[in-house]
C-alpha positions as CSV (number, residue, x, y, z in Angstrom):
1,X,134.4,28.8,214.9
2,X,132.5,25.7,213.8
3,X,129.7,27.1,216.1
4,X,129.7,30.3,214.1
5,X,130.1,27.8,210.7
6,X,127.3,26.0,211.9
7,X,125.1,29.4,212.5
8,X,125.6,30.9,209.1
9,X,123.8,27.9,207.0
10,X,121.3,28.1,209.1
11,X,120.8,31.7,208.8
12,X,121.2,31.5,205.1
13,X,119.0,28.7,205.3
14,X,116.2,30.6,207.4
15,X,116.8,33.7,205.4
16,X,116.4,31.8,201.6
17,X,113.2,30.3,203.5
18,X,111.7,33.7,204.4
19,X,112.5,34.8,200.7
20,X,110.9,31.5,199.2
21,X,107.8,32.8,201.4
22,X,108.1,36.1,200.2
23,X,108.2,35.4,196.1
24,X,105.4,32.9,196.8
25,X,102.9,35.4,198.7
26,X,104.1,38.1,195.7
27,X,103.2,35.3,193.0
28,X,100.3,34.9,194.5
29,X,99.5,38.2,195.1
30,X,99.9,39.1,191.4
31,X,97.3,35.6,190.1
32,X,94.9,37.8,192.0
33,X,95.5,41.3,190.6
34,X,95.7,39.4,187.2
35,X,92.4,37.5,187.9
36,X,90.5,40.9,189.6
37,X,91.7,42.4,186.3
38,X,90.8,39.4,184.0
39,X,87.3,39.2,186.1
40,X,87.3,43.2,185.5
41,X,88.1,43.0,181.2
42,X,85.7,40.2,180.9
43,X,82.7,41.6,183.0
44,X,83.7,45.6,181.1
45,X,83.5,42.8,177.8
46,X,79.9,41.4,178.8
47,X,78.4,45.5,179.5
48,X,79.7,46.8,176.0
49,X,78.1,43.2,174.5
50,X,74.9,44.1,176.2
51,X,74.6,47.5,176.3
52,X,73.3,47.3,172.3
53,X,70.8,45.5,173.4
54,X,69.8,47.9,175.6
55,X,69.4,50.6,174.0
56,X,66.8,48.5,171.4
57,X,65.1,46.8,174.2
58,X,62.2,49.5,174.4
59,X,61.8,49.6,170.7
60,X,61.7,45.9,170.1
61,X,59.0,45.3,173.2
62,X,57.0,48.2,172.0
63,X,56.9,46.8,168.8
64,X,56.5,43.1,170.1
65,X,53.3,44.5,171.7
66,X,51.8,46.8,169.5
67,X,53.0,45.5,165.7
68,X,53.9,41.6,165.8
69,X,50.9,41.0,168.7
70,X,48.6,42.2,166.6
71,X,49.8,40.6,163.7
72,X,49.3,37.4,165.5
73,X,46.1,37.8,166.8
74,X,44.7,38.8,163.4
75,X,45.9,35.8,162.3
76,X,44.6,33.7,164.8
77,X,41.3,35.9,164.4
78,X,40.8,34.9,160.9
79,X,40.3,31.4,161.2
80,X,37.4,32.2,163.6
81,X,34.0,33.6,163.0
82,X,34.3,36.1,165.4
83,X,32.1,39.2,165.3
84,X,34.3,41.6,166.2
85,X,32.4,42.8,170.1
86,X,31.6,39.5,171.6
87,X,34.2,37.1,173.8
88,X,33.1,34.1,172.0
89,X,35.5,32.6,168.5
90,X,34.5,29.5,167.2
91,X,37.3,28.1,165.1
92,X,35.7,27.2,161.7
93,X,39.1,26.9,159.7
94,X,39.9,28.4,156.3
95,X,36.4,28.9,155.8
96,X,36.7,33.0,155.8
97,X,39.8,32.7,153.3
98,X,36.8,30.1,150.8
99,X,34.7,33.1,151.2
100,X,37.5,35.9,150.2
101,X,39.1,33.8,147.3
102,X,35.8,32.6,146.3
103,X,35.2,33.4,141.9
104,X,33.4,36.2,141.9
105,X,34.0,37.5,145.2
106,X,34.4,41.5,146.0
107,X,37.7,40.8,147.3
108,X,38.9,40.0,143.7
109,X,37.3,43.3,142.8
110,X,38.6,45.3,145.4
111,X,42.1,43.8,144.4
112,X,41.9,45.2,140.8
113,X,40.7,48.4,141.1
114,X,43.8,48.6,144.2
115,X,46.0,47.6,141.1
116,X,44.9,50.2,138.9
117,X,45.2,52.6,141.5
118,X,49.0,51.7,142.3
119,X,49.7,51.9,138.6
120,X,48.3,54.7,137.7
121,X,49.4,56.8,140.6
122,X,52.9,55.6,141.1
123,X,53.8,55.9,137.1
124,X,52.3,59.5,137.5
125,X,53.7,60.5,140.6
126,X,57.1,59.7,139.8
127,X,57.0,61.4,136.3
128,X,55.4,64.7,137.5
129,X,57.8,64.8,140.3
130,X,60.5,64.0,138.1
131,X,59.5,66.3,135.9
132,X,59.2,69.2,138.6
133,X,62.2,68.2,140.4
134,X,64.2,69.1,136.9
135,X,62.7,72.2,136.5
136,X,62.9,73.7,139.7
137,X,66.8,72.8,139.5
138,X,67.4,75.7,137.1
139,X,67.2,78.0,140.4
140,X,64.6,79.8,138.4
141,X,63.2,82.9,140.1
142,X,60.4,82.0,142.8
143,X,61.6,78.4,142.4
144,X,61.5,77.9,146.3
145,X,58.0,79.3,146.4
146,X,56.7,76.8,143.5
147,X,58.2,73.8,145.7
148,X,56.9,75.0,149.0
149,X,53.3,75.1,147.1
150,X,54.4,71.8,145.9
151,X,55.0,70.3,149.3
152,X,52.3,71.8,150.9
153,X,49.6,68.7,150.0
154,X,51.6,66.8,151.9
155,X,51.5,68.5,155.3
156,X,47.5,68.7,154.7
157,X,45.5,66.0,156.3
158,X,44.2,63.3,153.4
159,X,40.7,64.0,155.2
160,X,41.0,67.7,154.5
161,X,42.4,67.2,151.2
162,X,39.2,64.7,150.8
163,X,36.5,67.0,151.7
164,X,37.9,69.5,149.3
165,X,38.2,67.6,146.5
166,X,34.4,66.3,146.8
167,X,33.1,70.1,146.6
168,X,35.3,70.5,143.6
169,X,34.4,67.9,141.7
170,X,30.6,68.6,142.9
171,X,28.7,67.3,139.3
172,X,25.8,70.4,140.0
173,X,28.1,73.2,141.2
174,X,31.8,71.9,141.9
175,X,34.7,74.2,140.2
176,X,35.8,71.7,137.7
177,X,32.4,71.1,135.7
178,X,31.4,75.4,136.4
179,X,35.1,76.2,134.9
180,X,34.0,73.8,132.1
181,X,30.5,75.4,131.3
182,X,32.1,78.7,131.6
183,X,34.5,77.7,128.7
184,X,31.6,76.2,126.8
185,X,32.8,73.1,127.5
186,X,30.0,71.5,128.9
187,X,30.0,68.0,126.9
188,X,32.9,67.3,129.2
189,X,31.5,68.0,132.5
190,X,31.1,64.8,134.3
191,X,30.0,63.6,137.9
192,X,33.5,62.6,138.7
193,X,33.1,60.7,141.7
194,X,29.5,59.3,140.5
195,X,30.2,57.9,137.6
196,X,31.4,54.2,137.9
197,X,33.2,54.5,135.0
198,X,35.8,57.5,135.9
199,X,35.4,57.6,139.7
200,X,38.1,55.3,140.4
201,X,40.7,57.9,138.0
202,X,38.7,61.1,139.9
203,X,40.4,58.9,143.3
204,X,43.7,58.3,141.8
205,X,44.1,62.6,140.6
206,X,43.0,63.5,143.8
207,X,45.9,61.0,145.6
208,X,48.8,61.9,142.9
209,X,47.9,65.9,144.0
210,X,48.7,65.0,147.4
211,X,51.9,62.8,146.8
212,X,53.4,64.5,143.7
213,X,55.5,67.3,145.5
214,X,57.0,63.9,148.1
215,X,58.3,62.7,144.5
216,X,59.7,66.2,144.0
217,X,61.2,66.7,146.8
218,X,62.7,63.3,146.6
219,X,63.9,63.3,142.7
220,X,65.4,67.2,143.9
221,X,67.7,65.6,146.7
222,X,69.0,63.0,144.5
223,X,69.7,65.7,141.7
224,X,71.4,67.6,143.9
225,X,73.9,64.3,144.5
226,X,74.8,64.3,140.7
227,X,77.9,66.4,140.3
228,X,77.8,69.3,138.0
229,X,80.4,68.9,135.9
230,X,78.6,65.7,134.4
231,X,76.1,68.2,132.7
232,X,78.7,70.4,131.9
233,X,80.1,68.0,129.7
234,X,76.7,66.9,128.2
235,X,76.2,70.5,127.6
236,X,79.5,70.8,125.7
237,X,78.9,67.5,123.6
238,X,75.7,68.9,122.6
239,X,72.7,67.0,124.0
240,X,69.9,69.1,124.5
241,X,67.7,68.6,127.7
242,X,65.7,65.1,126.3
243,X,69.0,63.7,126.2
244,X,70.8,64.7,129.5
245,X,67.0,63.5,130.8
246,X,67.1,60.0,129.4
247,X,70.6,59.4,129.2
248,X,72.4,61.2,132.1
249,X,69.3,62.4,135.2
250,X,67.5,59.0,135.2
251,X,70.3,56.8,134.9
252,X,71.2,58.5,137.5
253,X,68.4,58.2,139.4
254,X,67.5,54.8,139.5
255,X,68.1,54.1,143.3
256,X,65.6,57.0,144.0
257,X,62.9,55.8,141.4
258,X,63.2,52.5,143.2
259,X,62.6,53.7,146.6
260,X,59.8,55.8,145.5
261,X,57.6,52.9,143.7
262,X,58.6,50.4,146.6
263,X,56.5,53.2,148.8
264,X,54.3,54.1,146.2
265,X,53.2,50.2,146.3
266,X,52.7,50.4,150.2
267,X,51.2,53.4,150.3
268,X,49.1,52.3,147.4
269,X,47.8,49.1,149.4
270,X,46.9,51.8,152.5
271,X,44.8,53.8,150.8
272,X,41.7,54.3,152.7
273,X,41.0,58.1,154.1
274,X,41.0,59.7,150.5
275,X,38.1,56.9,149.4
276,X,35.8,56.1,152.3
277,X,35.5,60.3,152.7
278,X,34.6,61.1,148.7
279,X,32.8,57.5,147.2
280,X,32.6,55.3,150.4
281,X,34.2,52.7,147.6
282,X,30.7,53.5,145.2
283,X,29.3,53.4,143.0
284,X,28.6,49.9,143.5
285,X,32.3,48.5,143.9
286,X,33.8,50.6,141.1
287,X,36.0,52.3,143.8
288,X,36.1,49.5,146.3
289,X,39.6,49.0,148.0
290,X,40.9,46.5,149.9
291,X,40.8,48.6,153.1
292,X,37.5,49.6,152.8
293,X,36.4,46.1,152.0
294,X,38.2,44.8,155.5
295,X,36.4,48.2,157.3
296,X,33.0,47.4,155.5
297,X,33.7,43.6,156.8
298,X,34.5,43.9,160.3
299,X,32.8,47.4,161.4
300,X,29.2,47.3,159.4
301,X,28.6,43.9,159.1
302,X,30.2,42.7,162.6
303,X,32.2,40.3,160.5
304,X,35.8,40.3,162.4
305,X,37.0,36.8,161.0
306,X,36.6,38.1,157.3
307,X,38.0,41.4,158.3
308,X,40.9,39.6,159.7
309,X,41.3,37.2,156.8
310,X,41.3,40.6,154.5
311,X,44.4,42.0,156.9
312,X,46.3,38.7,156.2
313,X,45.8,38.8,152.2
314,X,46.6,42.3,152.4
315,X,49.7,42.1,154.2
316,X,51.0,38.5,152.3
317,X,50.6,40.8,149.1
318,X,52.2,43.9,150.5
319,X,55.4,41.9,151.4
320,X,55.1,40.1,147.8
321,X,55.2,42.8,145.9
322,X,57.9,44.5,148.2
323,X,60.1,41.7,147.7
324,X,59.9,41.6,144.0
325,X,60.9,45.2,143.7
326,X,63.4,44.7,145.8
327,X,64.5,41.6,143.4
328,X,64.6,43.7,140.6
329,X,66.1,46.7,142.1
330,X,69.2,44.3,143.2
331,X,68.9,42.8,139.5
332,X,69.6,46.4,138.0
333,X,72.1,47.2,140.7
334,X,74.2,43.8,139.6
């Protein structure tokens, strides 16, 4: 008996022993399940934190290489005298930007008649397309045709639309002046990209024909966002269409007029095809822009520093003017 006493705490003992081992390998077995797991959530956390990044990667190194490189080197360009062909760029400091901001310079030319342009052709553009955008909402008959011949500048290349233009406005035999004559009109025919004076307006009619139906189409999907039973009840009240225009559609409007003259502005400070292909920026500087200044600069006269400097200024006032509408705009919005 006290042998068999004897062997039963030890058996207990042995057997609490073995289960001691077995809750410790079972512990340990579930730290590792829970750190494989933790390890798993944590590397499946790191993926869906880099897998944005991804995605941009190509778009931010293509743009790294072909936007903000270039960027760069311009910069770096116009503080040398570089001609544009050769290896060799002598740093000579800000003497290109002395040259460009100089009193009299063409660059300060160039800069008004760019002004002028934007001006002219934004206030236009947005108040023909405005205009056309109200009309066609009517549903009148043939509507869609009017807006596809609208639209259809647009999908025309601005050297086509060019070339065009400068047989039409031809002073000897272009339409204009032979439609004039023909109405015994023919005090008012003018050489409309000859004459100093109204060249720079011939420019800026030939641009808003392009770009008017773009405001159309533009002003005609934010018209089609203003609910119907707004002009139901204007039509009830009595206004008549001046007053649902100024007090009701371009109220309305406002976030589309603002996107339209922050790319009118842009485009505006682009503008290059439409002039070097009907004045070359003649007669004399009267139609002189700032891109065909900076092409004049660095392609005729081999002078890349200048034509660099010219890229700078241009894109310093681009982003100037961008982010004072943009100050205004959040002004109104507020």
């Amino acid at each position: 008996m006290p042998a068999i006493q004897e062997a039963v705490p030890a058996a207990a003992g042995g057997s609490a022993s073995r289960g001691g081992e077995v809750s410790n390998a079972a512990a340990a077995a579930g730290k590792r399940v829970r750190a494989r797991k933790h390890s798993g959530a944590s590397q499946s956390s790191w993926q869906s934190k880099l897998r944005p990044y991804l995605f941009i990667a190509p778009l931010v190194i293509l743009s790294g290489i072909f936007i903000y490189y270039c960027i760069g080197f311009t910069v770096a360009t116009s503080f040398t005298d570089w001609d544009g062909i050769s290896s060799e760029m002598d740093f000579i400091g800000l003497k290109n930007y002395t040259k460009l901001l100089a009193p009299g310079s063409v660059f300060w030319t160039a800069l008004m008649n760019n002004i002028i342009f934007m001006v002219v052709t934004v206030v236009i553009q947005a108040g023909l397309g405005l205009l056309l955008a109200v009309i066609l909402k009517e549903r009148l008959r043939g509507s869609s045709f009017f807006k596809a011949i609208f639209f259809m500048p647009i999908a025309m290349a601005p050297v086509i639309i060019a070339a065009i233009f400068r047989i039409i406005m031809d002073p000897n035999v272009g339409a204009i002046n032979e439609a004039l004559r023909f109405l015994h009109l023919d005090f008012l025919a003018q050489s409309w990209l000859g004459d100093p004076h109204i060249a720079l307006y011939s420019i800026c009619a030939i641009n808003i024909f392009e770009w008017m139906g773009f405001s159309m189409i533009i002003y005609y999907a934010g018209l089609m966002s203003i609910s119907d039973d707004i002009y139901e009840a204007a039509k009830i009240d009595g206004c008549g269409f001046w007053n649902t225009l100024f007090r009701i559609t371009i109220p309305n409007l406002s976030g589309t007029t603002n996107t339209l003259i922050l790319l009118g502005i842009v485009g505006s400070l682009k503008t290059f095809d439409i002039v070097i292909q009907t004045t070359g920026g003649g007669p004399g500087r009267s139609t002189e822009f700032l891109n065909t200044y900076l092409y004049k600069a660095g392609v005729q006269q081999f002078n890349g520093g200048l034509s660099a400097a010219i890229g700078v200024m241009v894109l310093i006032i681009a982003v100037m003017l961008s982010l004072i509408q943009l100050a205004f705009n959040k002004r109104a919005n507020n």
